[in-house]
C-alpha positions as CSV (number, residue, x, y, z in Angstrom):
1,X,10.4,-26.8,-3.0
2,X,9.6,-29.4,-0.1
3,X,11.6,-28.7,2.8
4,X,12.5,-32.0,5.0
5,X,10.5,-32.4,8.4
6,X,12.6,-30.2,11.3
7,X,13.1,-33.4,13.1
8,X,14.5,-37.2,11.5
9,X,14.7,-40.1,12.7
10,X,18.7,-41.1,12.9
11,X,19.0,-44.6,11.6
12,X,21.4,-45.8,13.7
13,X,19.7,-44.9,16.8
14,X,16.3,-44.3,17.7
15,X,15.9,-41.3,19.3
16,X,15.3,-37.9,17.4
17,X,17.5,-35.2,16.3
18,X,17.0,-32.0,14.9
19,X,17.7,-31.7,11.2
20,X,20.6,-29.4,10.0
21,X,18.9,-27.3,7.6
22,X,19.5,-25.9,4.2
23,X,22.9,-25.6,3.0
24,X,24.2,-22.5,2.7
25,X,24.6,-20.6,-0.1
26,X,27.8,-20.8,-1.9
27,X,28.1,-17.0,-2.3
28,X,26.5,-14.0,-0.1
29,X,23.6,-12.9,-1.6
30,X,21.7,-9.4,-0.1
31,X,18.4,-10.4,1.8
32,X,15.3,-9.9,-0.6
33,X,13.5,-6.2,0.4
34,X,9.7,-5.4,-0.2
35,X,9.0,-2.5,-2.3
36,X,9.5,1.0,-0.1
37,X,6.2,1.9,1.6
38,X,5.3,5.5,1.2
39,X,5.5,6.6,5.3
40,X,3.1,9.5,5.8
41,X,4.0,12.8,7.3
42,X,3.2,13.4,11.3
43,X,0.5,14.5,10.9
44,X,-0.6,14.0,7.6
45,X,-3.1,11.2,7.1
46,X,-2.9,8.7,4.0
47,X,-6.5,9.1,2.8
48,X,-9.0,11.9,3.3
49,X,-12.8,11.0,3.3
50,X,-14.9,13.1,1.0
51,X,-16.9,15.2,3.2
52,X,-12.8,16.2,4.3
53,X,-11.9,16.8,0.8
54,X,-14.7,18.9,0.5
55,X,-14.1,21.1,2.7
56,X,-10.3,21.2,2.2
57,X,-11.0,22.2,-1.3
58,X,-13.8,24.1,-0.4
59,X,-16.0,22.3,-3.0
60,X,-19.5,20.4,-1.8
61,X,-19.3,16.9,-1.9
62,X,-21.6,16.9,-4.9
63,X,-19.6,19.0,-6.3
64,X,-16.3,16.5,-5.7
65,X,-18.5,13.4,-6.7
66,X,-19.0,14.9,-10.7
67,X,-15.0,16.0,-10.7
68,X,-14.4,12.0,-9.8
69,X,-17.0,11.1,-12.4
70,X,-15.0,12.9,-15.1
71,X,-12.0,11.9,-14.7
72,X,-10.6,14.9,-13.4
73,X,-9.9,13.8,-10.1
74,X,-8.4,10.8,-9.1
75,X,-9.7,8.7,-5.4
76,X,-9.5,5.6,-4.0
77,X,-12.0,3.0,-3.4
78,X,-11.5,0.8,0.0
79,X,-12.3,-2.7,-1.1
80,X,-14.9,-4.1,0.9
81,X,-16.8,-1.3,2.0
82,X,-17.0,0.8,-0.9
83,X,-16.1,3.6,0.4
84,X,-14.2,6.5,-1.7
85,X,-11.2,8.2,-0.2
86,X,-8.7,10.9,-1.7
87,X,-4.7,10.8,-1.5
88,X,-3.9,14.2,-0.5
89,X,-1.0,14.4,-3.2
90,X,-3.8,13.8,-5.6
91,X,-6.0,16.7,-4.1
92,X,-2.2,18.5,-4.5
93,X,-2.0,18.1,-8.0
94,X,-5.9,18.8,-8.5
95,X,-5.5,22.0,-7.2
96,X,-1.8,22.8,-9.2
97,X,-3.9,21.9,-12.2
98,X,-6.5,24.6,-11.5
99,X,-3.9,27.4,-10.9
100,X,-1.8,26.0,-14.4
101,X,-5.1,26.2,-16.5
102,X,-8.2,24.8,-15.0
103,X,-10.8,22.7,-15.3
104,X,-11.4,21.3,-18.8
């Protein structure tokens, strides 16, 4: 929708005033709210590199590279610089999957 300029020219006079704005709207209605933003823990980090994976899982990074490859763990790529990272809820589940029945 076009919104009118800020400022009008009144035509009975010529000097400017500032425009009253939208009307408002004929019932309340709740301001609109982004989608809740996962806040990490103190001192928890949101992504882990892979030589930190690694060693958190005590896998080599080789090692980590082929579970990616297969499917069987999940990671993130960082647009741009192509970088892999892993959540460490999905290293979590990873591991809960290992002591439930391992590895397929």
């Amino acid at each position: 929708m076009i919104q009118p300029h800020p400022f009008t020219l009144a035509p009975a006079r010529a000097e400017w005033t500032a425009h009253p704005g939208p009307a408002p709207h004929p019932f309340p209605v709740a301001p609109a709210t982004a989608a809740p933003q996962p806040t990490p823990d103190a001192g928890s980090p949101l992504l882990i590199d892979e030589s930190a994976a690694a060693s958190l899982l005590g896998l080599s990074p080789r090692t980590l590279r082929n579970l990616r490859r297969r499917g069987v763990l999940k990671s993130v790529t960082v647009p741009g610089v192509r970088v892999v990272k892993y959540r460490p809820a999905d290293l979590s589940a990873f591991v809960e999957s290992l002591r439930e029945g391992g590895v397929a």
